[in-house]
C-alpha positions as CSV (number, residue, x, y, z in Angstrom):
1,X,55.4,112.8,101.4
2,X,54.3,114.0,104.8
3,X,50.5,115.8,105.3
4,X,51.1,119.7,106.2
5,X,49.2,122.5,107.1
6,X,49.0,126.1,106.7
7,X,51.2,127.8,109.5
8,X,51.7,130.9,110.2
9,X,54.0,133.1,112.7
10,X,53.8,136.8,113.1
11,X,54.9,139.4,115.9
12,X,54.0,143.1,115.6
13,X,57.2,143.5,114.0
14,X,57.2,141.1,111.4
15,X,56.0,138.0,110.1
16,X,58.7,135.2,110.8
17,X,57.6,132.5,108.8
18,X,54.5,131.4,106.4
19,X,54.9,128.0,105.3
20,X,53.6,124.3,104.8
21,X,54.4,122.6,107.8
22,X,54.5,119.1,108.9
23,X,53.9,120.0,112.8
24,X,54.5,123.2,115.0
25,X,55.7,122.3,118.8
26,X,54.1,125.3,121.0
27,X,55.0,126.3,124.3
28,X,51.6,126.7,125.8
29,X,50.9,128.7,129.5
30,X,49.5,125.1,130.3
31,X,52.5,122.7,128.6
32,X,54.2,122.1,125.1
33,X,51.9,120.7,122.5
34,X,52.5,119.4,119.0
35,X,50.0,120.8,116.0
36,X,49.6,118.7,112.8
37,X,47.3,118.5,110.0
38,X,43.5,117.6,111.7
39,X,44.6,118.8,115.0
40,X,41.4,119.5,117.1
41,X,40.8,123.5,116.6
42,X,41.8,125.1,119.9
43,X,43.5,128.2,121.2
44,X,45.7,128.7,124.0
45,X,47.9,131.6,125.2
46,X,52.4,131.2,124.6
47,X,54.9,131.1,127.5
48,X,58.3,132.2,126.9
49,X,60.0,129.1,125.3
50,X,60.9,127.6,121.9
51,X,58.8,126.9,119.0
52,X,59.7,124.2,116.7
53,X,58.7,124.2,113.4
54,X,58.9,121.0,111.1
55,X,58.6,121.6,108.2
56,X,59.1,119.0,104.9
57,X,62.9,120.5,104.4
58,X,64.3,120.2,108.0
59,X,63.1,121.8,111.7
60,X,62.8,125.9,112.4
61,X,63.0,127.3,115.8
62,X,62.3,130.5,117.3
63,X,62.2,132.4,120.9
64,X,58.5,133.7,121.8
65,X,57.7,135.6,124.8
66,X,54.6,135.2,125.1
67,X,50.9,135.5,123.4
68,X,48.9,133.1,121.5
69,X,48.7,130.3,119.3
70,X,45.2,129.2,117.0
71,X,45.0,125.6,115.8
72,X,42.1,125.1,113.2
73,X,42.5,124.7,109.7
74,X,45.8,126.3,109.7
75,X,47.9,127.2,112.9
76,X,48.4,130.6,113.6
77,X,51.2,132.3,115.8
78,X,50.6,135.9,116.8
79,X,53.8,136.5,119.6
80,X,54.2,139.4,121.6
81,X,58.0,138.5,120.4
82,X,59.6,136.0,118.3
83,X,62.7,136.0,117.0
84,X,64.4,133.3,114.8
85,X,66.9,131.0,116.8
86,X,69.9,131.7,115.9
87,X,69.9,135.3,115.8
88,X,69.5,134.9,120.0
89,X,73.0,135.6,121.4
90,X,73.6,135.9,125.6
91,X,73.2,139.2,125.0
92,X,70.2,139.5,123.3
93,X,69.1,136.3,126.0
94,X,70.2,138.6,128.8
95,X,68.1,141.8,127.5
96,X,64.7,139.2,127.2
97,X,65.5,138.1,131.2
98,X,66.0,141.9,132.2
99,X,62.8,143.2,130.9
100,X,61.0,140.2,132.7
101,X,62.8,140.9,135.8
102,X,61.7,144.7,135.3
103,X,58.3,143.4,134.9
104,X,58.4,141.1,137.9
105,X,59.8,144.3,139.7
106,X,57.2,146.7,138.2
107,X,54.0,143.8,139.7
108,X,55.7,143.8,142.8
109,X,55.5,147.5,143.9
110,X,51.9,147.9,141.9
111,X,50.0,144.8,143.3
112,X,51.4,144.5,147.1
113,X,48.6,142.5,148.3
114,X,47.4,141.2,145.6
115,X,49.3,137.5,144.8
116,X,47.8,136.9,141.1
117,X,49.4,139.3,139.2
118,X,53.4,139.2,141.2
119,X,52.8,135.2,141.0
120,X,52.1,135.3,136.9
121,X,55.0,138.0,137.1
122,X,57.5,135.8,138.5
123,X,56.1,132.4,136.6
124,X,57.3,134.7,133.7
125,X,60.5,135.1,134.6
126,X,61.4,131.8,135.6
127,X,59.9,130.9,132.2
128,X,62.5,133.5,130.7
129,X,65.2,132.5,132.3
130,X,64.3,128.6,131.3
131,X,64.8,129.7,127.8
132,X,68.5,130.1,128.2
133,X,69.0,126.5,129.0
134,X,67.0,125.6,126.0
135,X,68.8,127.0,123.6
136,X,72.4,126.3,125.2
137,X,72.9,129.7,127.2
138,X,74.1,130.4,130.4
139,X,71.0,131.2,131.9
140,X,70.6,134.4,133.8
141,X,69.5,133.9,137.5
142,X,67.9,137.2,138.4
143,X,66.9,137.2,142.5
144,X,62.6,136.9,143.0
């Protein structure tokens, strides 16, 4: 029998999952990383991507958007959004891309000559759009 840890997904919807786990695989802002039992504690903010969750019975995924992951004596999820894989369709895929390109959009006409915030804006939406092709969509391309 495999060592697990506490782990813990939530959005402000909803918690998604509370289980024994064997490892999460996290799409942090700075690359994917795999927590499992005596991880080093750490905390890094989400991308949009897929988190993968092994657990003892088989693997989980679900679509975040975005927010923060905790790694200590338990691994904690808090996502702007999550939603369980399979109830992602190319519609439901489609409205994710649009309200990053409305974001992108929205950065664009607020911070004109500012770089930072159109730059994470866009880094966003390429993210998004990345999604698609991870779970087997057509991915959206929205114009930058």
């Amino acid at each position: 029998m495999a060592e697990t840890i506490q782990f813990d997904l939530v959005s402000p919807e909803r918690s998604l999952m509370s289980a024994q786990v064997v490892s999460v695989i996290i799409p942090g802002a700075d690359g994917d990383l795999t927590a499992m039992p005596n991880h080093a504690p750490l905390i890094t903010t989400l991308r949009p991507g897929v988190l993968r969750v092994e657990t003892e019975k088989g693997t989980e995924e679900f679509v975040v958007t975005g927010g923060f992951a905790e790694i200590g004596e338990s691994i904690s999820v808090l996502a702007e959004r999550a939603l369980p894989r399979g109830d992602v369709d190319q519609a439901a895929y489609e409205a994710l891309v649009d309200e990053a390109h409305e974001a992108y959009g929205k950065a664009k006409e607020t911070f004109k000559n500012e770089p930072g915030p159109v730059d994470d804006a866009a880094k966003l939406l390429s993210d998004m759009v990345a999604v698609g092709t991870h779970i087997g969509l057509s991915p959206k391309q929205p114009s930058l």
